[in-house]
Structures are given as structure tokens and as C-alpha cells.
N, C-alpha and C positions, 0 to 999 in steps of 0.2 A: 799609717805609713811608717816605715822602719827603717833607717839610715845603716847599710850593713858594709861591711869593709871585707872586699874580696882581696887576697894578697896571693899575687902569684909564685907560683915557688922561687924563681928569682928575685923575689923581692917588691914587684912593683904594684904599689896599693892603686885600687879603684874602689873610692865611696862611692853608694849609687843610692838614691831612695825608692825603696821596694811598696809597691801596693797591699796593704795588708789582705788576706784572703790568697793570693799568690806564693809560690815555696822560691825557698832561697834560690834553689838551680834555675827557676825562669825568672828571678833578676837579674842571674847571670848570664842566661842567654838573652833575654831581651836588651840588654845592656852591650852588647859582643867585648864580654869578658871573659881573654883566654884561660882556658886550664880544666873548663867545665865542660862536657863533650854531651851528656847528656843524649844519649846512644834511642835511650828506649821513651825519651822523650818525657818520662816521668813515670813510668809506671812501676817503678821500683826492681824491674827485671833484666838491670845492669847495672853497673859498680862505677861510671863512666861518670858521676858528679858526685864523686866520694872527694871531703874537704878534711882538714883536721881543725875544730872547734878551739878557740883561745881557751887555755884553762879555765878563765874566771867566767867564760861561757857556759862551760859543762853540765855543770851542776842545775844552770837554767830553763836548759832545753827539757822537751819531754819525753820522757825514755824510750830507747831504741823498741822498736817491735821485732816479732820473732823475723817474722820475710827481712828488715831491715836489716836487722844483724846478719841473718845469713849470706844475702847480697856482698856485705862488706869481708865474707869470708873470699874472695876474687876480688876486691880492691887493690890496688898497689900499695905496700906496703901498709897495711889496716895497723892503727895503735886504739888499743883495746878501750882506753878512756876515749881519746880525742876524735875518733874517726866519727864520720855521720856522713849519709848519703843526703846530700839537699835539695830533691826532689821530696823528702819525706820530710820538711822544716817548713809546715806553713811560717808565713808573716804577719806578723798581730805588733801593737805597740810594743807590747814586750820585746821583740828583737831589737825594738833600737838600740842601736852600738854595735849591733853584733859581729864579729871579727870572725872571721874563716881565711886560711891559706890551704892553699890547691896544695896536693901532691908534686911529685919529679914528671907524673904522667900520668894518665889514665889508661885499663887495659880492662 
């Protein structure tokens, strides 16, 4: 289980503890934490739970795949380090801590 810090673009943090084997965007929904829309429900074929990763996360995580990257080419405002879609972030002990803040919006 992974204790992950969703931060809404206005600022307002929600800790939640996530089940490992589960991806970040169904903490966020299962949790009803705004800013995640989660359109395609996980299947990588929307941009709709695209978050921007805490710097000292980056480096962590495991690197974007090609569908992933591409998806996030249709994200709102995509930054080339920090962006990740989190339907593609499983949950393992390793995420504990992990910080993510939502975009202005999803499209």
C-alpha cells in the first residue's frame, strides 16, 4: 500500500492510501478526487488523468511507454519531464510518498 498526495490545481492536497497492484488514476477515482476525469477509464486512450509528477518523483517512476507518451501529446498543457498519464502508474511500496498535482483542466 502507497500513501500518494493528489494536489489539485488550486492547491488543495488529498492524502489517500492506494492498494498496491491498482494505478494512481483509480485512487483517484476511487477516492472522489477532483481533477482526474479518467474518460477511458484506464485504458491509456485519453489524456483525461494526465498529472504533473513532483520533481524528486521523476526520476522514480518507470519510463513513459510509446502509446503513453503519445496520449500525453492531447494533454493540457503536457511538460516534457513532469507530465504522466496515471492510469499507466501502477502502485507498489515504491510509490509511497508519491506527489502528483492535477493540471488547470483536463481535455
Amino acid at each position: 500500500m502507497a500513501r500518494i498526495t493528489y494536489i489539485e490545481h488550486g492547491g488543495k492536497e488529498h492524502v489517500v492510501e492506494v492498494q498496491n497492484g491498482m494505478t494512481v488514476m483509480e485512487g483517484a477515482r476511487d477516492n472522489g478526487i477532483p481533477g482526474i476525469e479518467a474518460d477511458c477509464g484506464g485504458a491509456c486512450a485519453c489524456s483525461t488523468c494526465h498529472v504533473y509528477v513532483h520533481p524528486d518523483w521523476v526520476e522514480k517512476l518507470p519510463e513513459k511507454d510509446e502509446m503513453e507518451q503519445d496520449m500525453l501529446d492531447f494533454a493540457y498543457e503536457p511538460d516534457l519531464e513532469r507530465s504522466r498519464l496515471t492510469c499507466q502508474l501502477k502502485v507498489s511500496d515504491a510509490l509511497d510518498g508519491l506527489i502528483v498535482q492535477m493540471p488547470e483542466k483536463q481535455i
